[in-house]
DOKOL-752912 format. One record per residue (C-alpha): x, y, z; residue in one letter. Coordinates in steps of 0.1 Angstrom, whole numbers, plus 5000, padded with zeros to 4 digits. Layout:
BEGIN
@x->X; y->Y; z->Z; residuo->a
...
//
This chain:
BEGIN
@x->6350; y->8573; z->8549; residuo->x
@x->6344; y->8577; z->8515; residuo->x
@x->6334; y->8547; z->8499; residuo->x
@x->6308; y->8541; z->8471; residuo->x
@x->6275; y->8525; z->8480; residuo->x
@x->6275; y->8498; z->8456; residuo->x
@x->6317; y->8490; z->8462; residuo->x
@x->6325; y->8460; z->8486; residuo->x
@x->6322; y->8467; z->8523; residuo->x
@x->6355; y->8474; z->8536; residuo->x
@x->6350; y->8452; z->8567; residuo->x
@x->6360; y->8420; z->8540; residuo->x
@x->6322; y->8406; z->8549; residuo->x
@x->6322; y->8401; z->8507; residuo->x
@x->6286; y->8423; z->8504; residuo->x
@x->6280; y->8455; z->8490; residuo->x
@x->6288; y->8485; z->8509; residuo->x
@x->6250; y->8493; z->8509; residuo->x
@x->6243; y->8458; z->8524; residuo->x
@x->6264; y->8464; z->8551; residuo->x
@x->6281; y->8488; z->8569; residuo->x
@x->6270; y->8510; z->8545; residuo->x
@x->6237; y->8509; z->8558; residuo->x
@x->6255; y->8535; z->8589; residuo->x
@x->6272; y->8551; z->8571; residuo->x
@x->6276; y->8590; z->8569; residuo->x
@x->6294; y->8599; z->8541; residuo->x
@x->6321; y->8623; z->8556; residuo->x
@x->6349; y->8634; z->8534; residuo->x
@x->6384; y->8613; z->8535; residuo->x
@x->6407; y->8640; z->8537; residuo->x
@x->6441; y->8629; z->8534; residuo->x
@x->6431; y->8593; z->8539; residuo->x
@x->6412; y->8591; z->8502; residuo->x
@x->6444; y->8569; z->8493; residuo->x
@x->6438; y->8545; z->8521; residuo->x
@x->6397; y->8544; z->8514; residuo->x
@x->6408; y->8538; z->8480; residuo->x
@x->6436; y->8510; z->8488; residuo->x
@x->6411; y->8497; z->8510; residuo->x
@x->6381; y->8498; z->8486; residuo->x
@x->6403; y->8478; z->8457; residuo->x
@x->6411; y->8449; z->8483; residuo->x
@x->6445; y->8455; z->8490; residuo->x
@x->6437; y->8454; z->8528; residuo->x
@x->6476; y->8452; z->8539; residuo->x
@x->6483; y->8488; z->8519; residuo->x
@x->6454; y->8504; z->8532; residuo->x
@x->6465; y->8497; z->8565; residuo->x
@x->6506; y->8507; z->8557; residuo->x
@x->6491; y->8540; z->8545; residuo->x
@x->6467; y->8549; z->8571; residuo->x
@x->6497; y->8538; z->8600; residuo->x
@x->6523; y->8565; z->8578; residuo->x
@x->6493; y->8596; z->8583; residuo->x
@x->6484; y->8586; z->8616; residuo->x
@x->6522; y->8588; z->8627; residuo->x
@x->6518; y->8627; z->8614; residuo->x
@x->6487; y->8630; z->8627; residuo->x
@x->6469; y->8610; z->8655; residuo->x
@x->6436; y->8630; z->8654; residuo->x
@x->6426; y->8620; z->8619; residuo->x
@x->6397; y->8600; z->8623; residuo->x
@x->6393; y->8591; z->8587; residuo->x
@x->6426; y->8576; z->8588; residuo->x
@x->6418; y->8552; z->8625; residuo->x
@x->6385; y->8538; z->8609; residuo->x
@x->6405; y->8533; z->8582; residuo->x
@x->6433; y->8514; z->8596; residuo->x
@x->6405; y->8497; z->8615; residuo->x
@x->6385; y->8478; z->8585; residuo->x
@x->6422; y->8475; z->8570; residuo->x
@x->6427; y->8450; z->8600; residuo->x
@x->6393; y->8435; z->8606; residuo->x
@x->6397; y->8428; z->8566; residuo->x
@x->6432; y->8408; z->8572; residuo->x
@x->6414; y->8388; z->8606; residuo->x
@x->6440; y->8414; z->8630; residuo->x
@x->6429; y->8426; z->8657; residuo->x
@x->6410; y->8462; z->8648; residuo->x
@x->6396; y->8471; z->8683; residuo->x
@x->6417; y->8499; z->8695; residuo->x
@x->6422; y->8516; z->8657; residuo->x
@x->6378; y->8514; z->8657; residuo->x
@x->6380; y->8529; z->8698; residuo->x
@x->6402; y->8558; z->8683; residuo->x
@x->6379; y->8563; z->8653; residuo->x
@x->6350; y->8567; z->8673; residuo->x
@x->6364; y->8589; z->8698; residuo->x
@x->6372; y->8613; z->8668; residuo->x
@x->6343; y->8605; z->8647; residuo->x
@x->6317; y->8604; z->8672; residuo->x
@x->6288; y->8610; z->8647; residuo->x
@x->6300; y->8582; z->8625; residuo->x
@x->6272; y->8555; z->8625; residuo->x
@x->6295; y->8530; z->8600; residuo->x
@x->6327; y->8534; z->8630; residuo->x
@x->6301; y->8523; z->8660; residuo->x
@x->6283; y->8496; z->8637; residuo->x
@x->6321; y->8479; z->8635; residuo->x
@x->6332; y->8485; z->8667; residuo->x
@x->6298; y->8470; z->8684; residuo->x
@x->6302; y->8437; z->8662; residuo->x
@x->6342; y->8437; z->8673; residuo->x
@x->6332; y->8437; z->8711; residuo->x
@x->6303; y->8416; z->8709; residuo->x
@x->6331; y->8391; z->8690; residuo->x
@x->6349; y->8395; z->8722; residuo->x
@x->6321; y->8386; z->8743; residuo->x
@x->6318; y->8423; z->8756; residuo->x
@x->6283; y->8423; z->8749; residuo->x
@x->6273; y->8454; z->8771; residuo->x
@x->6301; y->8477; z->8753; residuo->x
@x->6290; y->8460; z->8719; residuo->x
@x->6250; y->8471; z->8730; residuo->x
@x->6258; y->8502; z->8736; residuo->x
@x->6277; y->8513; z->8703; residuo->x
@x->6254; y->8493; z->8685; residuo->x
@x->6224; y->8514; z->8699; residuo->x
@x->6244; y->8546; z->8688; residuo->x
@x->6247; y->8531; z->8651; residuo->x
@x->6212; y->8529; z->8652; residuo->x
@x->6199; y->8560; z->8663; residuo->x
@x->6229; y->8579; z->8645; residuo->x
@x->6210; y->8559; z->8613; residuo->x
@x->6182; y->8547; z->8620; residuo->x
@x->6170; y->8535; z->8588; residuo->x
@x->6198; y->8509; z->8584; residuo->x
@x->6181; y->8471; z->8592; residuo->x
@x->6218; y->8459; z->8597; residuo->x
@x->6226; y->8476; z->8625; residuo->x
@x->6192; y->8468; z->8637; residuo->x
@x->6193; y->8435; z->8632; residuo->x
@x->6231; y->8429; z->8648; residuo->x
@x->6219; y->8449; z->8680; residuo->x
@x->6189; y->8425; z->8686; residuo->x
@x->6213; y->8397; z->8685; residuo->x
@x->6235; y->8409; z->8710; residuo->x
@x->6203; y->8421; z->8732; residuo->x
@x->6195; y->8385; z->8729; residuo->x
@x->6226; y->8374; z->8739; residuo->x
@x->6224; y->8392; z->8770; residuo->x
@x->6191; y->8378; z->8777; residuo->x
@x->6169; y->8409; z->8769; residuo->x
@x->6146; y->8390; z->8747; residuo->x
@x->6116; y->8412; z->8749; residuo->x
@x->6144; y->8445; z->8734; residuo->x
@x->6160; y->8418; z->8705; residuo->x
@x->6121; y->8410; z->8693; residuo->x
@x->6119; y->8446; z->8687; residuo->x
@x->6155; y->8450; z->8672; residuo->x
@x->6144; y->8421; z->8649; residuo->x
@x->6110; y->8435; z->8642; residuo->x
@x->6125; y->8468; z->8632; residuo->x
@x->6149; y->8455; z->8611; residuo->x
@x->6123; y->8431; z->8588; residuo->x
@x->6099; y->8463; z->8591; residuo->x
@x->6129; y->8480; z->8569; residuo->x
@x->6142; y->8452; z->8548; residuo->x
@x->6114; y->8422; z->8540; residuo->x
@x->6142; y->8403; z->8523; residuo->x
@x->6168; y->8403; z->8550; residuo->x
@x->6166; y->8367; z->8559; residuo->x
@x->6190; y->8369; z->8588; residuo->x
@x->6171; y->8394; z->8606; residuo->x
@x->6138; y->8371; z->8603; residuo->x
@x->6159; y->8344; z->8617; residuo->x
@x->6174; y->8370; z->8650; residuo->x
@x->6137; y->8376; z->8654; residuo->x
@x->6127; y->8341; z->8655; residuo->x
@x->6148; y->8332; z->8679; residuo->x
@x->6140; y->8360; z->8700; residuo->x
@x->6102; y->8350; z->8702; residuo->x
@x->6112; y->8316; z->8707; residuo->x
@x->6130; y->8326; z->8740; residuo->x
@x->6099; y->8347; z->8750; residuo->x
@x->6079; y->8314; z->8743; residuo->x
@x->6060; y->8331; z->8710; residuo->x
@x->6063; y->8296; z->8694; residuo->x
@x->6040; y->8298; z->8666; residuo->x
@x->6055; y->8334; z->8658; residuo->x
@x->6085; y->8318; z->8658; residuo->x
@x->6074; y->8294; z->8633; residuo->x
@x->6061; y->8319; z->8611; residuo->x
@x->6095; y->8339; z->8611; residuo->x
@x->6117; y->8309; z->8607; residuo->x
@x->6090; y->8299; z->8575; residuo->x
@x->6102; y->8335; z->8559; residuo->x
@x->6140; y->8323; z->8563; residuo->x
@x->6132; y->8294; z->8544; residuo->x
@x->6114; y->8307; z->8519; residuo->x
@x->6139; y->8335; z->8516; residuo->x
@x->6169; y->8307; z->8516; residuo->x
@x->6153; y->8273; z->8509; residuo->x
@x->6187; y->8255; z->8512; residuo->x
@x->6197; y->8270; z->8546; residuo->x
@x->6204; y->8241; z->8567; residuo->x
@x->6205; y->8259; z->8596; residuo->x
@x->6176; y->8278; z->8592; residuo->x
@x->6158; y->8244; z->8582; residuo->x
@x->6174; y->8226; z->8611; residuo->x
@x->6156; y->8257; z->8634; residuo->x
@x->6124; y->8258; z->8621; residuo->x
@x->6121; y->8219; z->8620; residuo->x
@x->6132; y->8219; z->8660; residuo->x
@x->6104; y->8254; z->8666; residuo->x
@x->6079; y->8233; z->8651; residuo->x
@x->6087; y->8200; z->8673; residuo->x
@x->6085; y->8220; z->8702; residuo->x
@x->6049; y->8234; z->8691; residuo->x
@x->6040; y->8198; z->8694; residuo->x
@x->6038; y->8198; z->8651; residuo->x
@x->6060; y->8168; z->8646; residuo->x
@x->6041; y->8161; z->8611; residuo->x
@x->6047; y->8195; z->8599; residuo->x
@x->6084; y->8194; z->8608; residuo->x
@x->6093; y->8159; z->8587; residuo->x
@x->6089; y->8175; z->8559; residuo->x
@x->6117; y->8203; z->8562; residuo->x
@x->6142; y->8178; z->8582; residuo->x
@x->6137; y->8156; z->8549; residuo->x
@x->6148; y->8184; z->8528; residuo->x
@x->6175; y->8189; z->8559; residuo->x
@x->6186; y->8154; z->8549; residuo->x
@x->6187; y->8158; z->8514; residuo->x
@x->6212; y->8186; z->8521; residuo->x
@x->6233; y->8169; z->8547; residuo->x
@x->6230; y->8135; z->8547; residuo->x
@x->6248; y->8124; z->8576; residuo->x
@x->6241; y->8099; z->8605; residuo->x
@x->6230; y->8123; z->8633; residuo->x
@x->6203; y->8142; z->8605; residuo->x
@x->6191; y->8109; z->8596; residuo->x
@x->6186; y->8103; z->8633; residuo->x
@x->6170; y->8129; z->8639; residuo->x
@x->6145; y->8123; z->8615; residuo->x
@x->6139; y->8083; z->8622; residuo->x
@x->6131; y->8101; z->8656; residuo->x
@x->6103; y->8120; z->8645; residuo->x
@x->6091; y->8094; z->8618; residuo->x
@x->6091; y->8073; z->8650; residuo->x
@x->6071; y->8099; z->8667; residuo->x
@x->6044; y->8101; z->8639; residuo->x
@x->6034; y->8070; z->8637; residuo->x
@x->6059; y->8058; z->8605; residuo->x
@x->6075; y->8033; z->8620; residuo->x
@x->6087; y->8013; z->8588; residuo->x
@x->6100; y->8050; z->8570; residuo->x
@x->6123; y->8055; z->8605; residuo->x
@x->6134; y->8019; z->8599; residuo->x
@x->6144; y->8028; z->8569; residuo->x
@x->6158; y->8062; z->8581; residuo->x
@x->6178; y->8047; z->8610; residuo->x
@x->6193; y->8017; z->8588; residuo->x
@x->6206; y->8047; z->8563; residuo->x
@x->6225; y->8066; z->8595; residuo->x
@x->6238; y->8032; z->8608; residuo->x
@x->6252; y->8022; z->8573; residuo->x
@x->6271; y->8051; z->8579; residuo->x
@x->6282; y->8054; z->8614; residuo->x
@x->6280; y->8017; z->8625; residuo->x
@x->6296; y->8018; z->8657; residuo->x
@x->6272; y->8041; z->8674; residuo->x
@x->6252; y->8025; z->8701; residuo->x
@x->6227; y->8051; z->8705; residuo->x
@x->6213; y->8042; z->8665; residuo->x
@x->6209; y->8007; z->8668; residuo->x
@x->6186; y->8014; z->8703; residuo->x
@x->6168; y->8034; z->8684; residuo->x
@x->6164; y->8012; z->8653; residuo->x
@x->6152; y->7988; z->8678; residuo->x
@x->6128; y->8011; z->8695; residuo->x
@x->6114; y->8015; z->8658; residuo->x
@x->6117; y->7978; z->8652; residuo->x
@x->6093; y->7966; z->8681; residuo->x
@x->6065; y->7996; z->8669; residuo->x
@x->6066; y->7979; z->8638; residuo->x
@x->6062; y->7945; z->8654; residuo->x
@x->6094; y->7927; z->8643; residuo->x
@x->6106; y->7917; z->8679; residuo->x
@x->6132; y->7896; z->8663; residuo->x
@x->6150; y->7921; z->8644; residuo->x
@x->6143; y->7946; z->8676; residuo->x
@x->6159; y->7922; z->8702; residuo->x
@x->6189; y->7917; z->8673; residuo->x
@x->6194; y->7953; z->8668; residuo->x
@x->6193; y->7962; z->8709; residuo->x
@x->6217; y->7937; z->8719; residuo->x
@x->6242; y->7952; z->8692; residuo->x
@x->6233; y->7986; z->8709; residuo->x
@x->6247; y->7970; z->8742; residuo->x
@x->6275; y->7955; z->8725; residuo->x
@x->6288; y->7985; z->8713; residuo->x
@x->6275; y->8007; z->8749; residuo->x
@x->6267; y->7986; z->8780; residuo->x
@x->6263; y->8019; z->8795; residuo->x
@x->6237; y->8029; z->8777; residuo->x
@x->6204; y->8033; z->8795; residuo->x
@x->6178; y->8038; z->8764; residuo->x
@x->6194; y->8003; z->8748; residuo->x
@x->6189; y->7986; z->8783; residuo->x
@x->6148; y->8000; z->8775; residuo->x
@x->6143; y->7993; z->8738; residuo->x
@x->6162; y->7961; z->8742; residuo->x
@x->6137; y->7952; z->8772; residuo->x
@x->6102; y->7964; z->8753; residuo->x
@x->6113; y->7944; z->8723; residuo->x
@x->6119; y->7914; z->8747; residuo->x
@x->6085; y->7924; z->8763; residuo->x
@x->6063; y->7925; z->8732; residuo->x
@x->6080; y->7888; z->8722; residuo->x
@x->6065; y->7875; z->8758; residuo->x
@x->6099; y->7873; z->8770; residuo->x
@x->6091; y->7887; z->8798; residuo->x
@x->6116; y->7877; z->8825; residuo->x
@x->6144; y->7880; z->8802; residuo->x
@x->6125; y->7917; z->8796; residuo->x
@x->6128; y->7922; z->8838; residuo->x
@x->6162; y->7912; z->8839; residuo->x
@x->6171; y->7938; z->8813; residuo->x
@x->6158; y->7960; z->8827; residuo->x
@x->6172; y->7955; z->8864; residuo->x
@x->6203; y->7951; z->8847; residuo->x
@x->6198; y->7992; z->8834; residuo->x
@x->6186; y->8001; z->8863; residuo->x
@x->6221; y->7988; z->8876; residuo->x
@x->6237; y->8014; z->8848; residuo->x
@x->6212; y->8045; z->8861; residuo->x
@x->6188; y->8034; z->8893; residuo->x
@x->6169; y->8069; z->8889; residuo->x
@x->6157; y->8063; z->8855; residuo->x
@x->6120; y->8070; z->8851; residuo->x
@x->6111; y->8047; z->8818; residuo->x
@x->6134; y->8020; z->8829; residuo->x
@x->6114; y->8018; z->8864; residuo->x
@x->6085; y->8024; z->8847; residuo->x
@x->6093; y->7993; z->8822; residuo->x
@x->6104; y->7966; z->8848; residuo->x
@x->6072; y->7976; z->8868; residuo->x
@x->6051; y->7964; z->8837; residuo->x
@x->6074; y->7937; z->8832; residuo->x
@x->6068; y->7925; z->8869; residuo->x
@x->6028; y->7932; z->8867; residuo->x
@x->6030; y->7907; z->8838; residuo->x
@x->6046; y->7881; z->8860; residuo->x
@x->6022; y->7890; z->8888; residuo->x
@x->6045; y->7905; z->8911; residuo->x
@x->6022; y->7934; z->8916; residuo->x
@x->6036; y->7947; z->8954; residuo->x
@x->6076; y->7943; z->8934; residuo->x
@x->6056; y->7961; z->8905; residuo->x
@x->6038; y->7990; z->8926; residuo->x
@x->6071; y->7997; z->8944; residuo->x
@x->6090; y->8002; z->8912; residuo->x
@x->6063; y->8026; z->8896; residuo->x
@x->6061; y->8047; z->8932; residuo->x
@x->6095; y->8052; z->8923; residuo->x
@x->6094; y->8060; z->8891; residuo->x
@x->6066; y->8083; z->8899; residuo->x
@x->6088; y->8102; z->8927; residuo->x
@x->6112; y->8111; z->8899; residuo->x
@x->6084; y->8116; z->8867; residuo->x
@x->6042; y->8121; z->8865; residuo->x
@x->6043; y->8109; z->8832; residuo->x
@x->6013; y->8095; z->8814; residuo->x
@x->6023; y->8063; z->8805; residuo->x
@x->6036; y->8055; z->8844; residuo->x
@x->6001; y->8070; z->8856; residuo->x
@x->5981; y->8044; z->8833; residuo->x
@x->6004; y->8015; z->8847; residuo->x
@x->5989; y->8027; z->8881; residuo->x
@x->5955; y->8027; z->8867; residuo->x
@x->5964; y->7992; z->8860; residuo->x
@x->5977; y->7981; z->8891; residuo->x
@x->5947; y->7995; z->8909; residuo->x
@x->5921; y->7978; z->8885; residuo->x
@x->5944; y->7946; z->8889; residuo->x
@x->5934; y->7945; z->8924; residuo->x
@x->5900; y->7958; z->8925; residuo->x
@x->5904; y->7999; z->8930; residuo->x
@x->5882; y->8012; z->8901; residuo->x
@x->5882; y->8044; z->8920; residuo->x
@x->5915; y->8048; z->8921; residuo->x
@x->5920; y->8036; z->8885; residuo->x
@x->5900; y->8058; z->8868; residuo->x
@x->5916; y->8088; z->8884; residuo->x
@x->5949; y->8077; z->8875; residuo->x
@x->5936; y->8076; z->8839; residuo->x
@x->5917; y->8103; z->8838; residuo->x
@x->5953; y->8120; z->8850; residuo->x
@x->5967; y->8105; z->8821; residuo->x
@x->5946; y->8113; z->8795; residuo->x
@x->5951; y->8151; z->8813; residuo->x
@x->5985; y->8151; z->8802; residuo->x
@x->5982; y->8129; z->8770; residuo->x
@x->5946; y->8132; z->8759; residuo->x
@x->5949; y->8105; z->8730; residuo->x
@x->5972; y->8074; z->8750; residuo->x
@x->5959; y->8045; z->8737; residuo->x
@x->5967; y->8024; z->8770; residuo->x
@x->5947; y->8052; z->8790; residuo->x
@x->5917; y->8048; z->8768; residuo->x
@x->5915; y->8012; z->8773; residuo->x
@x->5917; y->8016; z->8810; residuo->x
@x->5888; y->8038; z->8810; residuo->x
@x->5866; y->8014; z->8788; residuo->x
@x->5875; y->7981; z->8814; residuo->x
@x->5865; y->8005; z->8845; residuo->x
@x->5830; y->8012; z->8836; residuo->x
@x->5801; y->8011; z->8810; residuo->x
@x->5806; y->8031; z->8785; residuo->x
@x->5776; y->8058; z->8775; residuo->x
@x->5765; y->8079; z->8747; residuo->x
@x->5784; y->8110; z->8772; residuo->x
@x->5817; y->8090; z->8761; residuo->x
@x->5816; y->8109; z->8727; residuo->x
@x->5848; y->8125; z->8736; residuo->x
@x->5863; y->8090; z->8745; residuo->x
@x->5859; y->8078; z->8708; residuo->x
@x->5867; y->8108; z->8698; residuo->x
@x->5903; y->8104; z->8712; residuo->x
@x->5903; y->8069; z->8704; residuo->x
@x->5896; y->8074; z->8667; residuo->x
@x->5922; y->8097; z->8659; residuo->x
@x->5948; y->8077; z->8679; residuo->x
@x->5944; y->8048; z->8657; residuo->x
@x->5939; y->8070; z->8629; residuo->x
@x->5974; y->8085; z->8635; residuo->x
@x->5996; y->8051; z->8640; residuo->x
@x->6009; y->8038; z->8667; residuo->x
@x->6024; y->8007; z->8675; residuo->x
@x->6007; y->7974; z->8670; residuo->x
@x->6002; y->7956; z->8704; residuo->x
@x->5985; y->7996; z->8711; residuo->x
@x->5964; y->7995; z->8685; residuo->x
@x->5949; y->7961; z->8689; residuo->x
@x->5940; y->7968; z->8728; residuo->x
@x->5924; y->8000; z->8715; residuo->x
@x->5906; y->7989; z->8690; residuo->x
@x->5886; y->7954; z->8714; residuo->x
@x->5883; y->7992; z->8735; residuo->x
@x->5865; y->8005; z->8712; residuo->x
@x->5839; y->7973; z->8700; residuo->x
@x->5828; y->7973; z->8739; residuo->x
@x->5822; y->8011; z->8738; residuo->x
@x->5801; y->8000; z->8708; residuo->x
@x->5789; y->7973; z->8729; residuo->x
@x->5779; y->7988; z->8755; residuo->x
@x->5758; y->8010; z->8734; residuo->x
@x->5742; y->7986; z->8716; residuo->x
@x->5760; y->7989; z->8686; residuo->x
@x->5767; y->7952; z->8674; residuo->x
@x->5779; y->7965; z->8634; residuo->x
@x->5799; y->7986; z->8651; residuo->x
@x->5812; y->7964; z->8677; residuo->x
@x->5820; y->7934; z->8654; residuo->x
@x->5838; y->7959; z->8628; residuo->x
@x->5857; y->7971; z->8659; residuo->x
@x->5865; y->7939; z->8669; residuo->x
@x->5869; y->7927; z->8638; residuo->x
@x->5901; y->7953; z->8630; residuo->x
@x->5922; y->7941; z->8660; residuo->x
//
C-alpha cells in the first residue's frame, strides 16, 4: 500500500503513518488500488472501502485492494478480519497486513493467531518498535512473561521515547516479580507522559508493592490532582495512613466522603485514621456511621471496635467485635481484636482461644505479639520471646513486639539492633497509644544500661 510516511495511518489510530503501521510497512506498489490508498489516505474511509469492494469484484487476487478494504473497515469500527486474512494470504511479505491483522485477533481474544502474525510483522521488519511492542503485550497476555520482557525490551532498545512500550515492559517484569525494574520502567512512562493517570496510578501501586509507600504518595497526589474522585482520594488516605500521616489521610478521607457520602467503606476508614490520631470520639462517630450505612461490613465492625478499645471501652470494644465476627467468623483481625479486647478484661483462656483461631487462618505479626503477650501474662517468658522474636521476623520495626522483648529480659549493650528498630519506628509515626509503650520501652533499655539522661528523656517523651 502506498501511503506516505508522514500521512495518517490508515488504520484511523490518528498517528502518523511512520508511528504506526508504518513502522511494517513495505512499500509495495498500489496497482489499481492507488484510488482507494488515496480515498483512504484523505479520510474518506467509507469510499475507500466502495472502491476497493468494485476491483475486488473484477479481481479477487489483488492484494493491494483486500488490505485496503481492510483498514477502510477497521477505520469505520467494521469488522476488517477476513478482508486483512485475504490480504495476507496474497501479500504474504507485507509486514504492515500481519501487524493489523495480529492486533484484530488479539481484539478478538485469539491471542495465539494474533502471536503468531505479530511475530511475522516483526521479523518481516524488524526495526519497527510498534510491532514489537504490540507482540509483547499479547505474549503477556498469554502468560509468556519472560518472551513479552523481551518484546518490550526490544521495542524501548529502538524507540527511547515510546512511552507505551516502557509501560508493556513494566508490566511484564512486574509479573516476573522484577519489581524495582518495574519501577524504573514505569518512572520513564511518567516522565515521558507526566499527566498519564494510568501510568501514575501503576507506578504508585509497583511501588507499594516494593514496600515504598513514601515514595508512592507523592505520584497518587499528582494522581489526585488529575482525578479527583472518592476512590483516588481513598486510595491515598490509605497510604497516608500507612506512613505514619494520620491527620493528612483525615483530611484525605473527609475530601472522598464529602463526595461520595453514602459509602460505608470511607467512613471505616476515616475512623481507622481517626483513632491513629487519637480522637476516639470522632473515630467511634465516624465507625458507627460506617455500620449505619453497611452492617455487613467486616473492617467497620474492627475500626469501630479499636476506636472503642483505645477510649477503654472495652467491653463495648468485645461486643463489637463478636458482633463482626457474627457478619464473617473466619476473620483474622476481627479474632485477633476481640482476643486483645478479652486479655484486657482478663479473660485470657476466652482470649487464647480466639487468637489460636485467628492464628489457624493468619501468622501475622501483630496476632504473634498478642501471643507473646498472653504467654508473658501468665509467666512463659520462653515462649514469649519466641513469639516476638517471630514477629519482629516478619515485621522487624512493630512497636508492640519491641516492647515485648524489653519486659521479657534485661536489656544489654548486644540490644543495639533493638534500638535501632525502635528508633526508626518512632521516627516514622505511628499511632499514639504505640508510640508511648515504645517509647517507657526504650527509657528501660536505657535503664538497664545505666543510662539515666537517656532513660529520663525516654521517659520523659511518652
Amino acid at each position: 500500500m502506498d501511503v506516505g510516511r508522514n500521512d495518517a495511518c490508515p488504520c484511523g489510530s490518528g498517528r502518523k503513518f511512520k508511528h504506526c503501521h508504518g513502522g511494517t510497512a513495505q512499500q509495495q506498489p498500489a496497482g489499481d488500488a492507488s484510488l482507494a490508498v488515496a480515498l483512504l489516505r484523505n479520510g474518506r474511509a467509507a469510499e475507500a472501502e466502495t472502491e476497493a469492494n468494485r476491483l475486488l469484484a473484477a479481481d479477487a487476487q489483488l492484494g493491494a485492494a483486500w488490505a485496503c478494504l481492510g483498514f477502510a473497515r477497521a477505520q469505520q469500527g467494521k469488522d476488517p478480519l477476513p478482508a486483512l486474512e485475504s490480504a495476507s494470504r496474497h501479500l504474504p511479505q507485507d509486514a504492515a497486513v500481519h501487524h493489523m491483522l495480529g492486533q484484530v485477533l488479539e481484539d478478538r481474544g485469539e491471542l495465539a493467531q494474533a502471536a503468531e502474525h505479530l511475530e511475522l510483522a516483526t521479523r518481516l521488519r524488524p526495526d519497527s518498535a510498534e510491532a514489537h511492542n504490540d507482540l509483547g503485550r499479547v505474549r503477556l497476555a498469554m502468560r509468556d512473561a519472560k518472551g513479552a520482557m523481551a518484546s518490550g525490551r526490544r521495542a524501548v532498545d529502538l524507540r527511547a521515547d515510546f512511552a507505551a512500550a516502557h509501560g508493556n515492559l513494566a508490566n511484564a517484569e512486574r509479573a516476573l516479580g522484577h519489581v524495582a525494574s518495574a519501577v524504573e520502567s514505569f518512572r520513564r512512562v511518567v516522565a515521558l507522559e507526566p499527566e498519564h493517570p494510568l501510568a501514575l496510578e501503576q507506578l504508585g501501586a509497583t511501588l507499594v508493592a516494593a514496600g515504598r509507600v513514601g515514595e508512592a504518595i507523592p505520584y497518587v497526589e499528582r494522581l489526585v490532582e488529575l482525578r479527583p474522585d472518592a476512590p483516588t482520594l481513598s486510595d491515598l488516605g490509605t497510604l497516608l495512613t500507612r506512613a505514619g500521616r494520620y491527620d493528612d489521610a483525615v483530611s484525605r478521607y473527609r475530601e472522598a466522603i464529602a463526595l461520595a457520602p453514602n459509602q460505608a467503606r470511607l467512613h471505616s476508614n476515616l475512623a481507622n485514621a481517626l483513632q491513629s490520631t487519637g480522637d476516639y470520639r470522632c473515630a467511634i462517630e465516624a465507625g458507627r456511621k460506617a455500620l449505619a450505612l453497611d452492617a455487613r461490613l467486616p473492617e467497620a465492625y474492627l475500626h469501630l471496635g479499636n476506636a472503642l478499645l483505645a477510649a477503654m471501652e472495652v467491653p463495648q470494644a468485645e461486643a463489637c467485635y463478636r458482633d463482626g465476627l457474627a457478619v464473617l467468623p473466619d476473620h483474622p483481625a476481627l479474632l485477633t481484636a476481640r482476643a486483645m479486647a478479652l486479655r484486657t478484661m482478663s479473660r485470657l483462656d476466652e482470649a487464647e482461644a480466639s487468637a489460636r483461631r485467628a492464628l489457624a487462618l493468619q501468622r501475622a505479626p501483630d496476632l504473634l505479639t498478642l501471643l507473646g503477650n498472653l504467654a508473658l501474662d501468665r509467666g512463659g517468658f520462653e515462649d514469649a520471646s519466641e513469639f516476638y522474636r517471630e514477629a519482629l521476623t516478619l515485621a522487624p520495626e512493630l512497636p508492640e513486639a519491641l516492647v515485648g522483648v524489653a519486659r521479657t529480659r534485661r536489656m544489654t549493650v548486644t540490644d543495639g539492633a533493638w534500638r535501632d528498630a525502635a528508633e526508626r519506628a518512632l521516627a516514622r509515626g505511628i499511632p499514639l497509644a504505640h508510640a508511648s509503650n515504645l517509647q517507657h520501652a526504650l527509657g528501660k533499655y536505657h535503664e538497664d544500661l545505666g543510662e539515666s539522661a537517656s532513660a529520663f528523656s525516654a521517659h520523659a517523651a511518652a
